[in-house]
FIDREN-877100 format. One line per field, with one value per residue (C-alpha): residue in one letter; residue number from 1; z, x, y. Coordinates in steps of 0.02 Angstrom, whole numbers, plus 50000, padded with zeros to 5 digits. Example, Ala and Ser with C-alpha at 12.3 -4.5 7.8 and 13.67 -1.06 7.14 Angstrom:
2
res (A;S) $
n (1;2) $
w (50390;50357) $
u (50615;50684) $
v (49775;49947) $
# end
This chain:
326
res (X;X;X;X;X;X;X;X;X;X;X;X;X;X;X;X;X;X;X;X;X;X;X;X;X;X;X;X;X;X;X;X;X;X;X;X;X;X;X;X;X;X;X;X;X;X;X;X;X;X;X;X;X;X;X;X;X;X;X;X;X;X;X;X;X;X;X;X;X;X;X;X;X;X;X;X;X;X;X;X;X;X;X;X;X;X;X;X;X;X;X;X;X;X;X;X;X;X;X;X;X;X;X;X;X;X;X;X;X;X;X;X;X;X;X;X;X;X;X;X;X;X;X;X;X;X;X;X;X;X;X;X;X;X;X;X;X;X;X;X;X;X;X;X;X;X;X;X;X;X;X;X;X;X;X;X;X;X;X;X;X;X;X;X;X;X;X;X;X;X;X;X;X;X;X;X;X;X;X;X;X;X;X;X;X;X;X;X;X;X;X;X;X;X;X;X;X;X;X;X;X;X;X;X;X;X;X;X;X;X;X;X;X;X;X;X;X;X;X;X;X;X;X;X;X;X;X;X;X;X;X;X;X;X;X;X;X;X;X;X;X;X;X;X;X;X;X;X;X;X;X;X;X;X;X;X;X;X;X;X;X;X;X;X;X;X;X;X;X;X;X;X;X;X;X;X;X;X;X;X;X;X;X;X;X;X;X;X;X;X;X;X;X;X;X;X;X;X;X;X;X;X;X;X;X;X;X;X;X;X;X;X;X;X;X;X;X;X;X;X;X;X;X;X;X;X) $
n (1;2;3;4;5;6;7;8;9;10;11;12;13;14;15;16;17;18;19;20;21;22;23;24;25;26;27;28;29;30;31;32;33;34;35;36;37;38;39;40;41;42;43;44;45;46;47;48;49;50;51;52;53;54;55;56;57;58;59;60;61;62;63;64;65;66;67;68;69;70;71;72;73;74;75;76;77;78;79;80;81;82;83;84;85;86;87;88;89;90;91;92;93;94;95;96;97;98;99;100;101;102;103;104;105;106;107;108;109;110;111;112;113;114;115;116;117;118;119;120;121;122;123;124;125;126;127;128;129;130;131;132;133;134;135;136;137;138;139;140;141;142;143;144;145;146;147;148;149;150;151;152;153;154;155;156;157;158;159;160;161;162;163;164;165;166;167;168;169;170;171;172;173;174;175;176;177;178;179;180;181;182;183;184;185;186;187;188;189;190;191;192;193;194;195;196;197;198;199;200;201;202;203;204;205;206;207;208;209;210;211;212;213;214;215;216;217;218;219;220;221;222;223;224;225;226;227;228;229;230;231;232;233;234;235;236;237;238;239;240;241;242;243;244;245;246;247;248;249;250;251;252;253;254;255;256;257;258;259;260;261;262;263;264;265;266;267;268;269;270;271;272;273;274;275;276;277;278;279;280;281;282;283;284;285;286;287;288;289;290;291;292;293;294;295;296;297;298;299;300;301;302;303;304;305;306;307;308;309;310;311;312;313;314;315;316;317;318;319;320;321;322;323;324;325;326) $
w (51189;51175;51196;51038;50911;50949;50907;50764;50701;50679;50629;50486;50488;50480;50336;50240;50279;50229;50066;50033;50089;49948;49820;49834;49848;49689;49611;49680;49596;49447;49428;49526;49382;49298;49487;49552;49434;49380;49415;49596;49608;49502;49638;49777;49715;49679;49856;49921;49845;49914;50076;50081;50007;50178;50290;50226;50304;50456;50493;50458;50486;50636;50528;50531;50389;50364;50187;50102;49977;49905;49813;49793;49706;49627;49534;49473;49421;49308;49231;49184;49114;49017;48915;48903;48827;48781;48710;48801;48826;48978;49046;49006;49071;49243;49232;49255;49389;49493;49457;49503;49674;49715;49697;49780;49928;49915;49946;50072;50150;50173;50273;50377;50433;50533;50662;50766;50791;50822;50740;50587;50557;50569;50447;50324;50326;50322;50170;50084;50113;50012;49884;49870;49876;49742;49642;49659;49577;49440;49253;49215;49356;49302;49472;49568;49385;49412;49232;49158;49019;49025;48877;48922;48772;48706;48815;48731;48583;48611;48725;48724;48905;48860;48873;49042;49065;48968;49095;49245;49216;49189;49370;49452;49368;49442;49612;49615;49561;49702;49817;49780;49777;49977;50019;49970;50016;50213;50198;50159;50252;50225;50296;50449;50493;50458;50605;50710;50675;50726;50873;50967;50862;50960;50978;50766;50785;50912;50800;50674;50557;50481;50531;50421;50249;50290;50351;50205;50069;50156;50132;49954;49911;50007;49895;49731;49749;49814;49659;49568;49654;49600;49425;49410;49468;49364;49223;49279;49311;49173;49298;49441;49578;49714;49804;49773;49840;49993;50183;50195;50075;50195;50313;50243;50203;50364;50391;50288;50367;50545;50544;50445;50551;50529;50513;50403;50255;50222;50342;50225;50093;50194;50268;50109;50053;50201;50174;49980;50005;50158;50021;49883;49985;50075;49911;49858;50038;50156;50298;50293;50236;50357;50520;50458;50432;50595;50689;50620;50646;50843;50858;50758;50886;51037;50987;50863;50953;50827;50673;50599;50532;50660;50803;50703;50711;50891;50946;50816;50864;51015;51097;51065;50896;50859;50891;50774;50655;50660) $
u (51612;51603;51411;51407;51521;51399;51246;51337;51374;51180;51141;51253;51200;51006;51029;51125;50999;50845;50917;50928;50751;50709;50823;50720;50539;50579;50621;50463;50358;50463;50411;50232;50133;50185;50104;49969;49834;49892;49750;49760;49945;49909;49794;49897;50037;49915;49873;50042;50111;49927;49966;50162;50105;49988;50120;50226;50115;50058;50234;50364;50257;50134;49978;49823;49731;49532;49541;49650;49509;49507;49684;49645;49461;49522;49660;49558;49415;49546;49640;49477;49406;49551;49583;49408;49322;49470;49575;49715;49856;49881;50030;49954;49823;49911;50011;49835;49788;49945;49944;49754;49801;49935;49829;49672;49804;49855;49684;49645;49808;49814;49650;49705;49864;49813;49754;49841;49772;49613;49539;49675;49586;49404;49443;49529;49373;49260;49336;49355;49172;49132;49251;49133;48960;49067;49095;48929;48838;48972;48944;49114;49097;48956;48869;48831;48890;49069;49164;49147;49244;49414;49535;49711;49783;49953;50106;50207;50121;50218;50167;49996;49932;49779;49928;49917;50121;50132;50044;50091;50252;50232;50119;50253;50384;50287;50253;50451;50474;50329;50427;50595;50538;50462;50605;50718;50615;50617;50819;50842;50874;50698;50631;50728;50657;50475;50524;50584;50393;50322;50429;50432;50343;50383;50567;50564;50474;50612;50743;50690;50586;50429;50324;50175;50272;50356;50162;50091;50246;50236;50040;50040;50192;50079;49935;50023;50093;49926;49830;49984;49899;49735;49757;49870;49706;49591;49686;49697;49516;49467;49355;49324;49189;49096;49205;49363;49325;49206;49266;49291;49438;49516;49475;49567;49716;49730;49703;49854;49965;49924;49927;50105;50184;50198;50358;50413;50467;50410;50251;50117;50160;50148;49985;49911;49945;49860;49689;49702;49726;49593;49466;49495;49496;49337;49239;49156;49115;48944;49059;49075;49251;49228;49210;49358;49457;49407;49440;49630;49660;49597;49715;49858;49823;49856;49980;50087;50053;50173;50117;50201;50358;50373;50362;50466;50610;50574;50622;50783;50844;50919;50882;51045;51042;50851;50920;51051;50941;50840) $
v (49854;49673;49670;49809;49705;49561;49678;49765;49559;49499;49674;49637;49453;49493;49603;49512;49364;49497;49536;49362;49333;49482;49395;49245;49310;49403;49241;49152;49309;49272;49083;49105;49145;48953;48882;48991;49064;49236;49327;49314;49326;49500;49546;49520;49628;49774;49743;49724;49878;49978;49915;49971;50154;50160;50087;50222;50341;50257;50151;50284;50445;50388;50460;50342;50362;50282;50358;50308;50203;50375;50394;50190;50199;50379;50331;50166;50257;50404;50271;50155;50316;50374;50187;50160;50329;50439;50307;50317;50192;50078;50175;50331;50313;50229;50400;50492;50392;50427;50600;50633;50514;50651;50788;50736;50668;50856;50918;50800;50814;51004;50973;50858;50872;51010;50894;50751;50577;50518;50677;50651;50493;50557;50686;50584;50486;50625;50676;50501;50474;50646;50580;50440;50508;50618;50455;50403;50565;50573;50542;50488;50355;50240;50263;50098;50010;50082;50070;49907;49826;49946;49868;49812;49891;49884;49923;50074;50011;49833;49720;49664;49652;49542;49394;49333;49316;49475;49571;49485;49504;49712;49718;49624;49749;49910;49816;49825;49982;50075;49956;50000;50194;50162;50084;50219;50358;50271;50270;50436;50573;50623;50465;50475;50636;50572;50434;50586;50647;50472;50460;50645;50777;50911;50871;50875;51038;51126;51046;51163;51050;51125;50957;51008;51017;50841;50770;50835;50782;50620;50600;50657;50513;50393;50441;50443;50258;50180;50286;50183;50015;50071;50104;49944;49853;49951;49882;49711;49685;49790;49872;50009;50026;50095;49968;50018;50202;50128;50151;49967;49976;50084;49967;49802;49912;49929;49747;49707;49841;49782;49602;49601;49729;49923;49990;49865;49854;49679;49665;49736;49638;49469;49556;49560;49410;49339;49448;49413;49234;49217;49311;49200;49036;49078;49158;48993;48951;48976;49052;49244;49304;49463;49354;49246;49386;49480;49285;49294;49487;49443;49290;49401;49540;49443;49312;49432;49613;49693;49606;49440;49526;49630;49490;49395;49548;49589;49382;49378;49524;49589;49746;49826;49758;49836;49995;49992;49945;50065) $
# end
């Protein structure tokens, strides 16, 4: 009994510590953009938030996905097209971009939930990789010159997002929105039984669970809010590409998922600040930024097996006390 007061203690302890960890990294994203160039701060939070939309999927539901550039490139590509040729607003056409993420993670999904790991993953890539031979052929893409020159527009008509604070300040207010939305879609009753999918499927199954509906609701929201990272960085950049919908984007949003620890709610966003900041470091340099990155996801991988976060949880925190949290 003893033993389970002390574990219930620095449960309490280590979550009252976390949310003051969050209280303060919201106030260093607050004052960032008068320190670091706002650009790249802009880019890691469409990052960050692409990465937590995966982690959702692969952390809490167990799915590996290699195509997830898809719902990424997708929703870039819809929301560049809409502001650019139609007209459209920025958060109309971010609203497109989300909602043609979903659906294509609702194609895609119905395909591939059918199967269980390794061939999950092949078939998520199969199908990401016709997306983007898809994206290559189409006229509304550009081809190999993706969409170039997509306007920032006015905010509801407002705000005009070609100010640097001005539209900082609204990417940092949807990074804590999609964040917010993960966090309480994982601490529902909802996410807790797409951890009783990641942890015993079967056992969900005989419980009575239809596993395929939750799979496939849980890869659609997973879509949706890394189409909302996509569009967010279509309108940043004022541009979408071959690269945002090619297998390697899949590939680094794995990266960032794996070297800050799945299963966490903070871990993806620390990964991908990591990969951003590696990229943008190394950029003007002669050494390649792929073997840098593949040096420190090697080191990561056998110093920090869980991922930094999630290392960093497994040493704090007691056994006992793990459980609980979870």
């Amino acid at each position: 009994m003893a033993e389970l007061t002390l574990s219930e203690a620095r449960v309490k302890t280590s979550g009252r510590l976390e949310w003051v960890l969050v209280a303060l990294g919201i106030l260093g994203l607050v004052a960032a953009p008068f320190v670091i160039y706002p650009i790249f701060m802009m880019k890691m939070l469409c990052f960050a938030l692409f990465a937590c939309a995966f982690n959702l999927l692969l952390g809490y539901t167990g799915l590996l996905s290699f195509g997830h550039a898809a719902f990424f490139g997708g929703a870039s590509y819809f929301t560049a097209h809409a502001v650019k040729v139609w007209g459209w607003s920025p958060e109309a056409g971010i609203i497109l971009g989300v909602v043609g993420a979903a659906i294509l993670g609702l194609v895609m999904g119905f395909f591939a939930i059918r199967r269980q790991g390794i061939y999950f993953a092949m078939i998520t890539l199969a199908l990401a990789q016709m997306f983007f031979f898809f994206c290559v052929q189409a006229s509304f893409t550009g081809g190999e010159d993706g969409i170039q020159g997509v306007p920032r527009g006015m905010l509801f008509g407002l705000v005009d997002l070609h100010v640097p604070l001005n539209i900082y300040y609204f990417v940092l207010a949807v990074f804590l929105i999609g964040v917010f939305i993960i966090w309480r879609i994982v601490n529902s009753p909802f996410g807790m039984i797409l951890r009783s999918i990641r942890e015993n499927e079967n056992r969900a199954t005989s419980l009575g669970y239809t596993v395929a509906n939750y799979k496939l609701a849980a890869f659609v929201m997973s879509a949706a809010l890394s189409g909302l990272a996509g569009s967010l960085k279509a309108i940043v950049f004022q541009f979408a590409t071959l690269t945002d919908v090619a297998w390697q984007m899949s590939g680094e949003v794995i990266l960032m998922t794996l070297l800050g620890g799945i299963g966490t709610m903070v871990g993806p966003i620390i990964g991908a600040g990591l990969v951003v900041g590696l990229q943008n470091t190394l950029a003007t340099s002669d050494f390649p930024v792929t073997i840098a990155t593949g040096l420190i996801f090697m080191v990561c991988v056998l110093i920090f097996r869980r991922g930094i976060v999630g290392e960093i949880y497994a040493r704090l925190l007691t056994p006992a006390a793990r459980a609980a949290k979870d």
